[in-house]
Structure formats: structure tokens, C-alpha cells
N, C-alpha and C positions, 0 to 999 in steps of 0.2 A: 504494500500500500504506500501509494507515493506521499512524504513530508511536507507538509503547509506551512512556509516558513511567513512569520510576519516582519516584514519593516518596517519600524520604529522609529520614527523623523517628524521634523519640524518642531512642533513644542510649542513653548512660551519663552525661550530664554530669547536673548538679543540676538541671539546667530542662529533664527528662526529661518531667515533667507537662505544662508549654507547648509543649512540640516536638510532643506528641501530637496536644494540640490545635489546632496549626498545619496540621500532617499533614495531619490529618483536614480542613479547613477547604479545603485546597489540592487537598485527592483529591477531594473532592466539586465542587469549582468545574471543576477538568478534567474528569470527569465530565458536568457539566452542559453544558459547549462541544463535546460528541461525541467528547473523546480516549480514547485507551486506555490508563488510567491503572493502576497496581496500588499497593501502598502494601509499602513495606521497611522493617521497623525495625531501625536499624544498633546496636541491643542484643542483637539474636538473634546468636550465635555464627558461625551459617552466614552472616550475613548478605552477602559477597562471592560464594557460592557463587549465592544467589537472585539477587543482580544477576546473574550473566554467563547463569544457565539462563532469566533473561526478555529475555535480549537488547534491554536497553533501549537507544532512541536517544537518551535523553535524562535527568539526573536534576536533579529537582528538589528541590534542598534546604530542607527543614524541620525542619532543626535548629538546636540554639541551645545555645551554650557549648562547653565542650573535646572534641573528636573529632568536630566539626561545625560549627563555626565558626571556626576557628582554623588550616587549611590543612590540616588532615590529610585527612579525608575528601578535599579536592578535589585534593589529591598521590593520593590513591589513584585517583580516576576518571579522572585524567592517565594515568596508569601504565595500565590500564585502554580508555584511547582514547574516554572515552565524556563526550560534553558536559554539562555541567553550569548551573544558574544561579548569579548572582550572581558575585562576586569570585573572581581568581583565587588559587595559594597563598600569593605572598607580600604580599597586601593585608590576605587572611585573618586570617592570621595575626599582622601588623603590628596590624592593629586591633583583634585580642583580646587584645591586652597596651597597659593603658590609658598604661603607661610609656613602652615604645615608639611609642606615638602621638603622645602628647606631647614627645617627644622631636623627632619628624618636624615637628609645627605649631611649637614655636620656633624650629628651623631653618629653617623658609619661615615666619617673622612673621606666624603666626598666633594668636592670643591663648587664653589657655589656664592657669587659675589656679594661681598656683604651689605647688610640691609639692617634696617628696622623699621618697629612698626608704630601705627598710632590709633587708636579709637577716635570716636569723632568725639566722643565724652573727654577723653585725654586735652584732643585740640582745642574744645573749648574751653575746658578749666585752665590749659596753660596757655593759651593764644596763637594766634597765629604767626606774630614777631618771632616769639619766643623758640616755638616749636622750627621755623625758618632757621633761626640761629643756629638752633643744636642739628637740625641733619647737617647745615653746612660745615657745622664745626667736628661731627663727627667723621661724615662719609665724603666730605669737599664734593665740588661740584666738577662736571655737570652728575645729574642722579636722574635717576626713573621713577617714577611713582605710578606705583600698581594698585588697582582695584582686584587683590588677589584671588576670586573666586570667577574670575569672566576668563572668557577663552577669544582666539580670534584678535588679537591684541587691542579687543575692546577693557575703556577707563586705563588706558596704560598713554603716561605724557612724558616725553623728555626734555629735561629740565635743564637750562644751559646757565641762568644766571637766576640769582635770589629771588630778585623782583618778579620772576615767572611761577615760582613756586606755591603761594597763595591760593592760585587761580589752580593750579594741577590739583593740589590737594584738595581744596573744593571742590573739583570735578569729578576726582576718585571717590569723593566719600558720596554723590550720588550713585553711585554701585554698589559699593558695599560699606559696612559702619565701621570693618576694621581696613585701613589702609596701609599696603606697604613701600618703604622708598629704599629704593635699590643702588648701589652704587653702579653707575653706567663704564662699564667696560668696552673702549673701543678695538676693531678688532673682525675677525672672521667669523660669520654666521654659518654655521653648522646644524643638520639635522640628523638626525641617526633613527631608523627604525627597525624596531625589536619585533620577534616575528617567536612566539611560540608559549606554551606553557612551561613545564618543569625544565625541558628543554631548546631553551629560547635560542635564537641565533640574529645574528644581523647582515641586516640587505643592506646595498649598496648606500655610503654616505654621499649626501648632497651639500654644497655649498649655496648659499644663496644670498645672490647680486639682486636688490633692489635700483629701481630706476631711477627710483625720487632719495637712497641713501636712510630710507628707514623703511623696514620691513612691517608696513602697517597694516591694518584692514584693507587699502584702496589697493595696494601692493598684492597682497595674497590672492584678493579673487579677483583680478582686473588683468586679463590677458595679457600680455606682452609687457607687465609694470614690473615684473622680476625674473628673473634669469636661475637654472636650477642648475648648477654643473657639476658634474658627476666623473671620476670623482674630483671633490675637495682640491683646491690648490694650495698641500699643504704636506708637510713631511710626511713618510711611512711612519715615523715614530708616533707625532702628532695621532695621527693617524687610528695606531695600535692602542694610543691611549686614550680618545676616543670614545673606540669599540669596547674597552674594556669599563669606562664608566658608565656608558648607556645601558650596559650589561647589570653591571651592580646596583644602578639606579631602579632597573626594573625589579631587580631582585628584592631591593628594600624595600619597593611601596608592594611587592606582592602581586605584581601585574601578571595577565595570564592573554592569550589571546594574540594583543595586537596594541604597541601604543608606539610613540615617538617620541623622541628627546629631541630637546635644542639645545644647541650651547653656543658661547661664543667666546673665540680663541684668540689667548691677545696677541699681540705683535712679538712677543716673546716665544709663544708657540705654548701657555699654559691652557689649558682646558677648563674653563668654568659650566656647568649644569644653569640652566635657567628655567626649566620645567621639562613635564613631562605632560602628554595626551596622550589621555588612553583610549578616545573615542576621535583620531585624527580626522581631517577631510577625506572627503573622496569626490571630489571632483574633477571638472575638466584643468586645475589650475594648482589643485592641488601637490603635494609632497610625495605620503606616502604610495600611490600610485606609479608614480616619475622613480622610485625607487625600486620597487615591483618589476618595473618593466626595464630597468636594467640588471636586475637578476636574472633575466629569461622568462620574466612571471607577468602575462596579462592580468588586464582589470577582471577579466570576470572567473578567472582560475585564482587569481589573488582573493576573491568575495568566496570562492568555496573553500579556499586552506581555511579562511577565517572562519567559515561554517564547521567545517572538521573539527577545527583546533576545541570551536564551543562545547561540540557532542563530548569530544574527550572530556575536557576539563567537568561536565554535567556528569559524567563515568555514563553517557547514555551510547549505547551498541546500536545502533541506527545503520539499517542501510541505506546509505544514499549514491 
């Protein structure tokens, strides 16, 4: 009896637009492999009702940001009894809070630009002078200030002098109430994607040349605004070193499946970690795709390892 696998996209987070076009990208490639696929967007109201009346064996996640990357969705399919890809809740969730991540890589000595953080309670009680003074005085400028739980390098501002800082910080804290400001490390943009369960391995690394010089929203899903080159122009060692922290990084947060590391490499050739996604793009502009397919791995043979890798990690014996 053939598998009804469900796709899982869109949502309600900010990168409602991307999830769509994930969706869509992953419905058609299961499609083209002969499964029985149907598409659920977990924006619709009903949408728990449509999962149980297609009695799916299987859901595949294409979403991206809060109520789909972040544990919740996959705390519900638990509840639920029904397999899922990619990571479980609490990798999920660990690695959509770019705080808590980093918190986890300097506990296992893994390299990771320093930061701190601020509640928006914090900022009011000390101010906003105040609180300016001390990132500059601790991390000097220029810094990043993250709205740590968004993906898509959405509420993320690069900050070049004081006087800009106010206005980032206030921006951040409409996303989320706790804010983090990151030391800005100039340097080489790296991605790495991790490809398995107990057994993980890694696909080709990509480098990546933005057009406009920062690797933003308009950059990532805007055709021709970034350059993917594979691989990396950057030492074998580099290189070796890399592979072996995108490795450990997976390993710490407990990822299973399918996720991606960034990092960026200073001029020195050190390797700093800057997050992980465990529920990456898949689109036409996407990453981990453009990695896939210089492994020898199409998009829609890439969308069934992923299917396999879930059955396993579910200990589900399915033939598909």
C-alpha cells in the first residue's frame, strides 16, 4: 500500500513567503518519485484537522521560522504518533534561539563570535545610552544585533557606528523580547550541510558572494543577488576544519535528518559557527540544494534521502 506523505509549509512565521516556496519545490519533487504526496499549510486554522483526515505516514517539513522550526510543530506530530523529517523537539528548538546555541558551542569549545545579550526589561531599566556604551565598550564596533529566534536573516542589523545602534536595537526587540548583539566578524561566508542521523556526513561546502556585500533577505531569494561557489576559496586545512565543526555542531544540538551550518572565516583562516538550520531552504535560490547537486545528488533524490533518513530515525520499516 502506497505512503501519503504530507507537506508541511507556509505557516504564520515571517518567512511564510519561503516556506511556500519550499513546499511547493518538495510537493513536486515527491510527486515526480511516484509518492502520494498532498501539501498542508499549517496557516489554515483547520490545519491539525486535515492532517489526521489524510492519515499521513509521514510529514514532511517545509517550514521555516516560529511554529515550524522551532519544536513546536514537531511536539505536535509527536503527540500525534506521526513521523516527521529533520530534527527532533528539542534540537528544534535549541537551534532556533541563536542564544541558546551558542551557549551549547562554548560549552563543547566550539568557536562562535562573541556576543551578549539584552531583554527589552534590561534596556529599559538601564537605557538606551547606557546599554550603547557597554556593547561598544565591550565587543567594539562595528556588531550585529540579532532578533535571535527568526531565520532568513530576518531583525538581524549591522551596526557600523554608535549612533546607528538605538534604532537596530529597537528594531530587534520588535521580534523578539530577548535581543542578541554579536561581534561582526569580517571575512569569508561559508555554508556547510550535514546530511544524516547517527551517521551524519557532509556535502559539498559552498562559499557565498553576495552582490550588494551582505548576505540578507533580498540577497538569498533574489536571483542572481548572490553567487554560490563550490568549493570555498579557501585552504584544505580551513577547509578540514570546517567539516569537522559543522560535524560536532550537529552533534551537540542533536540534529538528525538534514540541517546547515554557517560560518564565517576571518582573514586569518579561523572558523567561527554563526548558527545552524535544521529546516534549510529549498528553493530555486537556495543552498542546501546547490550543495546536493554537486554531490551527484538531485533535488528530488535529495527530498527522498530526506524521506528515508525520517523512516529510520521514526525506527519505522516502510516500504517505499
Amino acid at each position: 500500500m502506497p505512503i501519503t506523505i504530507g507537506v508541511l509549509y507556509g505557516g504564520k512565521s515571517a518567512e511564510r513567503e519561503v516556506s511556500l516556496k519550499s513546499g511547493e519545490a518538495v510537493f513536486q519533487a515527491l510527486k515526480s518519485k511516484g509518492y502520494k504526496a498532498i501539501k498542508i499549510d499549517t496557516g489554515d486554522p483547520n490545519f491539525i484537522e486535515e492532517i489526521k483526515a489524510n492519515n499521513i505516514d509521514l510529514a514532511f517539513l517545509a517550514l521555516h521560522g516560529t511554529y515550524g522550526e522551532d519544536g513546536t510543530i514537531q511536539g505536535l506530530l509527536e503527540l500525534l504518533q506521526i513521523p516527521y523529517t529533520g530534527s527532533g523537539v528539542l534540537s528544534s528548538a535549541v537551534a532556533m534561539d541563536k542564544i541558546a546555541t551558542k551557549k551549547l558551542l562554548l560549552f563543547d569549545n566550539i568557536s562562535t563570535p562573541d556576543f551578549c545579550t539584552y531583554t527589552k526589561h534590561s534596556i529599559e531599566k538601564m537605557g538606551l545610552e547606557q546599554v550603547c556604551n557597554e556593547i561598544v565598550g565591550r565587543l567594539s564596533l562595528p556588531v550585529v544585533v540579532k532578533a535571535p529566534t527568526q531565520g532568513s536573516t530576518i531583525g538581524i542589523y549591522f551596526v557600523n557606528n554608535i549612533e546607528e545602534l538605538p534604532e537596530a536595537l529597537e528594531n530587534a526587540l520588535n521580534y523578539d523580547s530577548t535581543i542578541m548583539v554579536e561581534k561582526f566578524i569580517a571575512g569569508t561566508e561559508v555554508t556547510v550541510t550535514v546530511m544524516g542521523n547517527e551517521q551524519a556526513r557532509v556535502l559539498p561546502q559552498i562559499e557565498i558572494v553576495s552582490a550588494t556585500g551582505v548576505y540578507d533577505y533580498h540577497a538569498k531569494y533574489t536571483v542572481g543577488m548572490s553567487e554560490h561557489i563550490i568549493p570555498p576559496r579557501l585552504t584544505d586545512e580551513v577547509l578540514r576544519v570546517t567539516e569537522d565543526l559543522a560535524l560536532r555542531t550537529y552533534t551537540t544540538l542533536g540534529c538528525s535528518g538534514l540541517a546547515r551550518v554557517d560560518f564565517i572565516i576571518s582573514p586569518e583562516g579561523r572558523a567561527y559557527v554563526l548558527e545552524i538550520n535544521t529546516i534549510p531552504g529549498m528553493t530555486e535560490t537556495s543552498l542546501v540544494p546547490d550543495s546536493a547537486r554537486a554531490a551527484g545528488i538531485g533535488f528530488a533524490e535529495l527530498v527522498e534521502e530526506i524521506v528515508k533518513l525520517a523512516f529510520e530515525k521514526h525506527n519505522k520499516n516502510i516500504d517505499i
